[in-house]
BAMAR-39959 format. One line per field, with one value per residue: residue number from 1; x negated, y negated, z negated of N, C-alpha, C, O in turn. Coordinates in steps of 0.2 Angstrom, whole numbers. Each point is the difference from the previous one (the first is absolute). Layout:
# BAMAR-39959
seq	NUM;...
nx	X;...
ny	Y;...
nz	Z;...
cax	X;...
cay	Y;...
caz	Z;...
cx	X;...
cy	Y;...
cz	Z;...
ox	X;...
oy	Y;...
oz	Z;...
END
This chain:
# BAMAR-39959
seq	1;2;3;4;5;6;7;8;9;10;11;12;13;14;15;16;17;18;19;20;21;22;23;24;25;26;27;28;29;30;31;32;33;34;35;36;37;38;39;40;41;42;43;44;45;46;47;48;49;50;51;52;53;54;55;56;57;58;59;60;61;62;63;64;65;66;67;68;69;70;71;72;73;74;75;76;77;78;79;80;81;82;83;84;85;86;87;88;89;90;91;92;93;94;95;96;97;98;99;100;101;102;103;104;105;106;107;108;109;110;111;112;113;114;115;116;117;118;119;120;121;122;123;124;125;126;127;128;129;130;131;132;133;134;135;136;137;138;139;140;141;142;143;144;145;146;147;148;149;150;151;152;153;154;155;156;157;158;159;160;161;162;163;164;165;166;167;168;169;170;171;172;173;174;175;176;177;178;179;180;181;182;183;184;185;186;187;188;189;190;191;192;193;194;195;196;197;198;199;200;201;202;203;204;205;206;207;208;209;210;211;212;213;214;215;216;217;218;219;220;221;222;223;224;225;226;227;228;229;230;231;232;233;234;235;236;237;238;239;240;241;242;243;244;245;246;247;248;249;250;251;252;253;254;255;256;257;258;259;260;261;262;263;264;265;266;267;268;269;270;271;272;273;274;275;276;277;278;279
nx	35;-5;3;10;-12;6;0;4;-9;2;-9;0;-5;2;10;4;2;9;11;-4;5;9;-10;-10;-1;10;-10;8;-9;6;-2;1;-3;8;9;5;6;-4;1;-12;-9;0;-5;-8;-1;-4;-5;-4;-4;-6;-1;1;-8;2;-6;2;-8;3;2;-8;-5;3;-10;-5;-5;-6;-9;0;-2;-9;-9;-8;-3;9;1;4;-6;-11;-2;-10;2;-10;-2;-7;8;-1;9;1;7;0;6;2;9;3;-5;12;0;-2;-7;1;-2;0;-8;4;-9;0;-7;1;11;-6;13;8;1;4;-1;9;0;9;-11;-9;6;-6;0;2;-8;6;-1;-11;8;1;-12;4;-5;4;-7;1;3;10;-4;10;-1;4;-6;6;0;-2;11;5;5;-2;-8;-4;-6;2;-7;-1;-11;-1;-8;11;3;11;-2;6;-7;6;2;0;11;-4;4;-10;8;4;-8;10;-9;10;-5;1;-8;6;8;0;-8;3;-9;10;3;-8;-4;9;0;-11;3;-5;7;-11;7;-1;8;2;5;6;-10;9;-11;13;-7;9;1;8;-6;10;0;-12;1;-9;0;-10;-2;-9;7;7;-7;5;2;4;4;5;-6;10;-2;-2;9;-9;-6;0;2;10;-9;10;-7;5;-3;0;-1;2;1;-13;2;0;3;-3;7;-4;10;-3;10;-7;-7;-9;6;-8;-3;-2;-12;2;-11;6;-5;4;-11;13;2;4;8;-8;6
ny	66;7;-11;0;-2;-2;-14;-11;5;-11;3;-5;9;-13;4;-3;8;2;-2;0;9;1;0;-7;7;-9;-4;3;6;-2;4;-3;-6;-5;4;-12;3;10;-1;-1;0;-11;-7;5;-9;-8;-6;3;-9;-5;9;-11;8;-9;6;-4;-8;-7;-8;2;1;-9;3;3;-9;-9;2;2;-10;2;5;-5;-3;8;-1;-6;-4;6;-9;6;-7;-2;-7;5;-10;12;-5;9;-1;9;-6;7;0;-4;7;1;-4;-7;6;-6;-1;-5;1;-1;-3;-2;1;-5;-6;8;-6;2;9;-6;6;-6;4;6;4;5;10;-3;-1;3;1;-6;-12;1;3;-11;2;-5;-4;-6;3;7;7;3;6;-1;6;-7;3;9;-5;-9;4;-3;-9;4;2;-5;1;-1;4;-12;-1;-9;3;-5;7;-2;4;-2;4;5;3;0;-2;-10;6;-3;5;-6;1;-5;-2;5;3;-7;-4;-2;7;-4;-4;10;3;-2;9;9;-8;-4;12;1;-1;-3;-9;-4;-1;7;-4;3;5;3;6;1;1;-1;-3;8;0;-3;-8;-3;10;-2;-4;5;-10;7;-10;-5;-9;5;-8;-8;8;8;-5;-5;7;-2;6;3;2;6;1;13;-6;4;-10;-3;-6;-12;-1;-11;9;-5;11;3;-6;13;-4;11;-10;3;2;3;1;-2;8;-7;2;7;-10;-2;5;-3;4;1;10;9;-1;-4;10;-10;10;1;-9
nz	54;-6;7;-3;2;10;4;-8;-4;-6;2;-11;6;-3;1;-9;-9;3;-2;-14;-3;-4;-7;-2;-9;2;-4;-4;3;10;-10;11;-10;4;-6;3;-9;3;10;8;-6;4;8;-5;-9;2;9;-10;-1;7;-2;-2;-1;-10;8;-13;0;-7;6;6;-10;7;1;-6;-9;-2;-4;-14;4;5;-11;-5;12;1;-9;11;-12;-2;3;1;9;-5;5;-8;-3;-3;-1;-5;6;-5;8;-10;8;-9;8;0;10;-6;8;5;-10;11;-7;11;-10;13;-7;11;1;-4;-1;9;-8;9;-9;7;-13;6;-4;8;-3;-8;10;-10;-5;-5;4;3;9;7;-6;11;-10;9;6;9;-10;7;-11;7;-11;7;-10;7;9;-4;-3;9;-3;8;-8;9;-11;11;-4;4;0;7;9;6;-10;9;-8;10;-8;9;-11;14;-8;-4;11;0;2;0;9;0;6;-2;7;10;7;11;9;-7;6;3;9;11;3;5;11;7;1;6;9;-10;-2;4;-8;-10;7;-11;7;-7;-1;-7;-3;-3;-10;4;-14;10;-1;7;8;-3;12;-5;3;0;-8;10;-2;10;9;-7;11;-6;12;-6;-4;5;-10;11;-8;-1;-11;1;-11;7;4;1;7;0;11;-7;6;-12;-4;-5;-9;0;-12;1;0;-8;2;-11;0;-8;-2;-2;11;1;-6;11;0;12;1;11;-3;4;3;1;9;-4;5;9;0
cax	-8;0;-7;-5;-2;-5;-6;-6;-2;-5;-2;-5;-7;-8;-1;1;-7;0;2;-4;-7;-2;1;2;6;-6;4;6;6;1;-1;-8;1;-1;1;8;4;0;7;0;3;5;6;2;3;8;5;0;4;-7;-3;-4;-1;-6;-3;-5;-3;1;8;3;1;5;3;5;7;3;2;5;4;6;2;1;6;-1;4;-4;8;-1;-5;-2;-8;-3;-5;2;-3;3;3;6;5;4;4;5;4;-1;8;3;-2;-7;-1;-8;-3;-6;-4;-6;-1;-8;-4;-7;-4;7;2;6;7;7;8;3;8;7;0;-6;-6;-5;-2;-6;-3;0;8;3;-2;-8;-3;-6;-2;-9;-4;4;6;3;4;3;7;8;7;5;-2;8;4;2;-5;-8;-3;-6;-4;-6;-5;-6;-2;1;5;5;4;5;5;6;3;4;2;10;4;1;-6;1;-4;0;2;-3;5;3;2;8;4;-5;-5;-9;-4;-3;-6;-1;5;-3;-4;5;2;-4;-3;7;-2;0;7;7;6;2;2;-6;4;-3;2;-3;1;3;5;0;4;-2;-5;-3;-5;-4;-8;-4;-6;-5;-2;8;8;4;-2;8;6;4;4;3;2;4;-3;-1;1;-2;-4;-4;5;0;2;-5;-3;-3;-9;-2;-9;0;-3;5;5;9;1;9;4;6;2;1;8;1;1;-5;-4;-9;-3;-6;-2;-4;-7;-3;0;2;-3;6;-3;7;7
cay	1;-6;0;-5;3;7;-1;-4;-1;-4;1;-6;2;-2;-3;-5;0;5;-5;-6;1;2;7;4;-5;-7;-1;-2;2;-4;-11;-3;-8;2;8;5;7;1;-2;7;4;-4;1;6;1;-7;1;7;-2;2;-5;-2;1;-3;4;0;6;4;0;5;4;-1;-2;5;-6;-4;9;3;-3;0;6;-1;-7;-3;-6;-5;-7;-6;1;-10;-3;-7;-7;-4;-3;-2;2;2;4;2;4;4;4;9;1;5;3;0;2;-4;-8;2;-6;-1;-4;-4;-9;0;-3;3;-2;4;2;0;4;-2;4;-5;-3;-5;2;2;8;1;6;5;1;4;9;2;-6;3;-6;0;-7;-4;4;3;6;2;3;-2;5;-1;-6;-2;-6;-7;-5;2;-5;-1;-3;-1;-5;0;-3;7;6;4;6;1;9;4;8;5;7;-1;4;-6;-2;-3;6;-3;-5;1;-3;2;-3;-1;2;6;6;3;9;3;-1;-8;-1;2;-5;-3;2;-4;-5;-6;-6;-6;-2;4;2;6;8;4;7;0;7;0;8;-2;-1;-4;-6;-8;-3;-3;-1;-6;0;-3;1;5;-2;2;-4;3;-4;0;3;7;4;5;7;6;7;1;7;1;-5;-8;-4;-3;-6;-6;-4;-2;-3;-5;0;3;4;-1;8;0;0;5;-2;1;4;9;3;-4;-6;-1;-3;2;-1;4;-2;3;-1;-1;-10;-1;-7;0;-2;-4;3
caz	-1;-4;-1;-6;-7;2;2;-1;-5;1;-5;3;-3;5;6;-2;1;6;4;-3;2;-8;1;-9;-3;-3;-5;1;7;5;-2;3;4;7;0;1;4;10;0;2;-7;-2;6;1;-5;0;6;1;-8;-3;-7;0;-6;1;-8;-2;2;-8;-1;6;-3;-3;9;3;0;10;6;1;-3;7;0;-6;-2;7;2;-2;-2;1;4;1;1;-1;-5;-6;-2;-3;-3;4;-3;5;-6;4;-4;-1;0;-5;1;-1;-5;-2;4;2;3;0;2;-2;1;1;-6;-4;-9;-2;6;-6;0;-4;3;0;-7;-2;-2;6;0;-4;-2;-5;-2;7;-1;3;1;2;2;6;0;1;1;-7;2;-5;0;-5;0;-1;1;0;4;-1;3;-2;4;1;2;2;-3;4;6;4;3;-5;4;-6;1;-8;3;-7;2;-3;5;4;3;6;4;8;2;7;3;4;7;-3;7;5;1;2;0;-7;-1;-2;-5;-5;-3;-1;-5;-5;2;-1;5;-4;1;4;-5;3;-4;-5;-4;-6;-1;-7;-4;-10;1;1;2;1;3;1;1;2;3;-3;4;-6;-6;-3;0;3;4;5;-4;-3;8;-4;2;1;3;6;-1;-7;-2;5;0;5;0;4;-4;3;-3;4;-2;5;-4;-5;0;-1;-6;0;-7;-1;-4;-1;-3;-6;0;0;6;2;8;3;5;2;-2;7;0;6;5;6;7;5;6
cx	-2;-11;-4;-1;-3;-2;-5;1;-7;-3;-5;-5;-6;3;-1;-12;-2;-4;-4;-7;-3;0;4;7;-1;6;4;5;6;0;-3;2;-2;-1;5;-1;1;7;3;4;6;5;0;2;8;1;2;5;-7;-1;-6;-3;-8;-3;-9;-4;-2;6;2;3;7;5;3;8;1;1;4;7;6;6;5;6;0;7;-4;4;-5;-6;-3;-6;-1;-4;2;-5;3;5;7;6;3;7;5;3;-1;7;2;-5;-8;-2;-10;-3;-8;-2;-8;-2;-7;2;-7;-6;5;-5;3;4;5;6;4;7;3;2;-2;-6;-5;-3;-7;-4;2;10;3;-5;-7;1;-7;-3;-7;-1;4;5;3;6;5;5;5;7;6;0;7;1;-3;-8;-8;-6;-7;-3;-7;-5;-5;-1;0;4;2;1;3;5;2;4;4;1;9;0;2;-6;2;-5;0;3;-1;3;1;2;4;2;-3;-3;-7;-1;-3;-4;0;6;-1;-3;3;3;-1;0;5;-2;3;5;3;4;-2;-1;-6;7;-5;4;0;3;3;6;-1;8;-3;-5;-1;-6;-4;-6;-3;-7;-3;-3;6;4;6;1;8;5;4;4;3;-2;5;0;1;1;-2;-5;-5;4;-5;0;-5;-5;-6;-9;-2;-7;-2;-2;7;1;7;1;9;0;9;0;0;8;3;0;-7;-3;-3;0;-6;-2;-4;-8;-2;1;-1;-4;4;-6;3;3;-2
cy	-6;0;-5;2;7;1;0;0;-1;-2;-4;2;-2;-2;-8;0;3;-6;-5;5;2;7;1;-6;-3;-3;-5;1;4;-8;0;-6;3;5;3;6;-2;-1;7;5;-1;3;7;3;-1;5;9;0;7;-2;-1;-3;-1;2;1;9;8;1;5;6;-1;-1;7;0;0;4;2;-4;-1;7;0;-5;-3;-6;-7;-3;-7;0;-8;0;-5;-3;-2;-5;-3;8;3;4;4;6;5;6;7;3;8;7;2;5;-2;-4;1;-10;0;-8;-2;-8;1;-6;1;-3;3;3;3;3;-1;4;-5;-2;-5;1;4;8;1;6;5;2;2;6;-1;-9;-1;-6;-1;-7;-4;2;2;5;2;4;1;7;-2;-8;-3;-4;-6;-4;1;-6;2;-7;-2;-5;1;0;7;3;5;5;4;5;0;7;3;7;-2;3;-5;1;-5;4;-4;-8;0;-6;2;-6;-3;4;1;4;2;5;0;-4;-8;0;1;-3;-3;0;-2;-7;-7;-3;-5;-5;2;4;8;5;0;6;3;8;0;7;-3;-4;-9;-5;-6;-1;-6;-1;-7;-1;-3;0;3;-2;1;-3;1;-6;-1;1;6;5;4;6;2;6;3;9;-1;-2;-4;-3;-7;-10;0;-3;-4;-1;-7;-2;4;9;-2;7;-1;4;3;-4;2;5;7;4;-1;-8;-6;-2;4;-2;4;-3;3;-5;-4;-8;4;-8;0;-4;-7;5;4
cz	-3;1;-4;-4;3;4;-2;-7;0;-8;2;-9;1;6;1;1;6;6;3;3;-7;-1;-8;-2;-2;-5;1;7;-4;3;0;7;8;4;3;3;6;0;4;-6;-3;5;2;-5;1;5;0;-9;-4;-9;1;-9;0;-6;2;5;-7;1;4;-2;-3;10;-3;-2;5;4;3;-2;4;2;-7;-3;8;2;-3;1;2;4;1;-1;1;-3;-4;-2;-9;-2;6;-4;5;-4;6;-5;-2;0;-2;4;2;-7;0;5;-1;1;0;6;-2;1;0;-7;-5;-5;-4;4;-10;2;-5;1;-1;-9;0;-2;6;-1;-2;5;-3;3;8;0;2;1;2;1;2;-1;5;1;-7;6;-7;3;-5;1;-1;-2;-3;6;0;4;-2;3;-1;1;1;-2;3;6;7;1;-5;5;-7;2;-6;4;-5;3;-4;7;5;3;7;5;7;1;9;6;8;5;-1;7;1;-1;-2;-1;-8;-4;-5;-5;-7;-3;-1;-6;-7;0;0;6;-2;1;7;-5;3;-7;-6;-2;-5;-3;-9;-2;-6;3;-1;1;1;2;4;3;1;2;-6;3;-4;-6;-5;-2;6;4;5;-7;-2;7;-3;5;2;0;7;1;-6;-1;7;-3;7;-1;5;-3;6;-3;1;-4;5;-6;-6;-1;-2;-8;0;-8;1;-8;-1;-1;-7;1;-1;5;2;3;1;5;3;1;6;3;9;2;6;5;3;2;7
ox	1;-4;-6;4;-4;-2;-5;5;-4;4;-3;1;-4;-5;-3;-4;-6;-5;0;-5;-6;5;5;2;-5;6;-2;5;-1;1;-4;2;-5;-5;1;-3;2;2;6;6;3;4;5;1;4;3;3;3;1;1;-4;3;-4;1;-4;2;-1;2;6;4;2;6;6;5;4;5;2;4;6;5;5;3;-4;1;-3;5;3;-2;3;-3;5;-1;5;-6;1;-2;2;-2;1;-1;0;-3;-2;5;-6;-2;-1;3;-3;0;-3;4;-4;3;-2;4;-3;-6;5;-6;-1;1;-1;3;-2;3;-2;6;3;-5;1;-1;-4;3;-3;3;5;-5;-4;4;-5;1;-5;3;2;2;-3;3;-3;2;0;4;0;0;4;-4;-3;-5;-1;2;-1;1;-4;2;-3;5;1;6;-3;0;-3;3;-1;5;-1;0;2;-3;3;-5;5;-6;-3;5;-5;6;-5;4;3;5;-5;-5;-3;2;-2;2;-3;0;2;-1;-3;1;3;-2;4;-4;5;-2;1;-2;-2;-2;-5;6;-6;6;-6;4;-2;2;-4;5;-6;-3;5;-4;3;-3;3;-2;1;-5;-1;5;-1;0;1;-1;-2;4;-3;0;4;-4;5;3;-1;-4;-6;6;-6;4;-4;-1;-2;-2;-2;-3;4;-2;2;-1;4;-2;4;-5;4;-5;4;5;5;-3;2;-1;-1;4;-3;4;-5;-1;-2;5;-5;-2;0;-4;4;-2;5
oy	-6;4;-2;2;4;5;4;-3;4;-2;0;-3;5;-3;-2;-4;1;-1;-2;-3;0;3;3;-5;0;1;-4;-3;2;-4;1;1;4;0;6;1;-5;0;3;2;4;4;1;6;4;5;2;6;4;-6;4;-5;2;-1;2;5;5;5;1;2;4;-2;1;3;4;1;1;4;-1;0;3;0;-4;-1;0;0;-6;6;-5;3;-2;3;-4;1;-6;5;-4;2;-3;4;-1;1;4;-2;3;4;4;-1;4;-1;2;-3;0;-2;0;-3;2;1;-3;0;1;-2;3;-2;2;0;-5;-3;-5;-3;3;2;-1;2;5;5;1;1;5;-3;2;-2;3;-4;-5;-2;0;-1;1;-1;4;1;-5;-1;4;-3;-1;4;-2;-3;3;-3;-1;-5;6;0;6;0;4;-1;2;0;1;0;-1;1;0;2;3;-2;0;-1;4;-3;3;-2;-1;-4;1;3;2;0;3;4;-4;-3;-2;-5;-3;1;-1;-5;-1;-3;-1;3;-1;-2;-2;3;2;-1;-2;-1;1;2;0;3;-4;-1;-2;3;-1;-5;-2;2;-4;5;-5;4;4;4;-1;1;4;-6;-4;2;6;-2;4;0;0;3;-2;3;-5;1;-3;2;0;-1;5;-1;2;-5;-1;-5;1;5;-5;5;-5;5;-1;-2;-1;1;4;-3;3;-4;-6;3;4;-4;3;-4;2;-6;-6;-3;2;-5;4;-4;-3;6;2
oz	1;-2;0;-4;-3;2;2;-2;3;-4;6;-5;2;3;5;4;1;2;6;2;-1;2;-2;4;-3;0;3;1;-6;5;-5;6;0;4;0;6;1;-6;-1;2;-4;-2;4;1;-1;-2;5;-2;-5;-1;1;-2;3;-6;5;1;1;-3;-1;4;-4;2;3;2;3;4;6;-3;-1;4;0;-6;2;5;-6;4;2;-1;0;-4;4;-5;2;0;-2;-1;4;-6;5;-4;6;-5;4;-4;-1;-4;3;-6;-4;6;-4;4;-4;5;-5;4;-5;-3;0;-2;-6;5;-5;6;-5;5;-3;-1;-3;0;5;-6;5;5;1;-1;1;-3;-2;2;-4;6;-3;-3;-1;6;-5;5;-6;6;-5;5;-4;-6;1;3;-4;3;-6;5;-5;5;-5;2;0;3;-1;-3;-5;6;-5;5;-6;5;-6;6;-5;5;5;-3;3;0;3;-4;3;-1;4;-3;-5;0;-3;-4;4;-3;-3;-5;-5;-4;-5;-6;-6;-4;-5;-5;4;4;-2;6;6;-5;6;-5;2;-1;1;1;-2;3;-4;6;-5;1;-3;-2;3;-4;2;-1;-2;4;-5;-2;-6;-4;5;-2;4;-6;3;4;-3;6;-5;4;3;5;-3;4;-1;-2;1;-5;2;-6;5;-3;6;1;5;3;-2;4;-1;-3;4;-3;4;-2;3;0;-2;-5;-1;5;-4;2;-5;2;-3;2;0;-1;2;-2;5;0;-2;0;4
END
């Protein structure tokens, strides 16, 4: 059961003026000096793997991008949120089995959002399948994408939020942390299930689609760094696979990496920004 992406899709149309007590649209929001986004909207975005998407109240007309995105390109290679003062890069592999790439990214004081292929060259308007640029966002869509190392970068002030999605045959459809011992009743084991704890070694199990080798787990935070070390996967049954792992943040997702059926880097990261309990 895969529930990221179809609890909470979060579209932020005026809520930012909602919030403030403003009714019509003003010129330059979402950059308006003392303004941040409710964080409310933020943490049930993150915590359900929701898109959260910052668009002009003229711009809504284009929420049915994001929408349906989870449907459209439902594997996510990168994911990230944070504050920018200045400038960011963020890079991830595009691997044999992707057939299109879906990015959608706001910055609240947007100067630039830049997409660079594994040439160097950058992805025009003209030179991917859909180019959709807002006042603090950019939506594109890249066909049949090439191989190799791809990058985005950010320019500007504000709350970023960053989705790199694809439609391939490499999906990460589950993540779950099963118990390590003891009995429990249904109910608690079921809540358990979902639920990391915060430095405690114990079980995570990951359900991947396609053909794979050389897996790898790791934790990263929610600005999409990476925070542990490398955890090898084990298969467990057809496409689970099984490692450990210790939570020593209290907020993190889990990143998978390894190679396709053409010997080729990937990765994926389930959406969803875990919150490890105590113990």
């Amino acid at each position: 059961m895969r529930l990221a992406g179809a609890l909470s899709i979060i579209i932020f149309a005026g809520l930012l003026r909602a919030q403030n007590g403003q009714e019509g649209s003003r010129p330059g929001w979402p950059c308006v000096a003392g303004r941040p986004v409710d964080p409310t909207y933020i943490d049930t975005s993150e915590s359900t793997g929701g898109l959260l998407f910052l668009f002009q109240k003229n711009e809504v007309a284009q929420a049915s991008l994001v929408m349906s995105a989870s449907h459209t390109h439902p594997s996510t290679l990168l994911r990230a949120l944070g504050n920018l003062n200045g400038s960011r890069d963020f890079e991830f592999p595009v691997d044999s089995s992707i057939e299109s790439l879906l990015v959608l990214v706001s910055l609240q004081c947007r100067n630039a959002i830049s997409v660079f292929r594994p040439t160097g060259s950058e992805v025009t308007k003209t030179s991917g399948a859909l180019s959709v640029d807002l006042q603090a966002g950019r939506i594109l869509r890249i066909d049949q994408a090439e191989t190799g190392q791809w990058r985005v970068r950010l320019e500007g002030t504000g709350l970023f939020v960053v989705s790199i999605l694809a439609r391939a045959d490499i999906g990460l459809t589950r993540v779950a942390f099963p118990p390590n011992s003891d009995p429990l009743k249904e109910k608690e084991y079921l809540r358990r299930l979902n639920t990391p704890l915060f430095g405690v070694r114990q079980n995570v199990e990951i359900q991947l689609s396609g053909h794979v080798s050389g897996l790898r787990l790791q934790l990263v935070d929610a600005a999409g760094d990476r925070i542990s070390d490398m955890e090898a996967l084990e298969p467990i049954a057809e496409g689970a696979y099984r490692t450990t792992i210790t939570p020593q943040v209290e907020r993190f997702r889990i990143l998978v990496t390894g190679t396709d059926a053409s010997a080729r880097p990937f990765q994926r990261m389930y959406p969803v920004l875990y919150r490890a309990q105590p113990k």
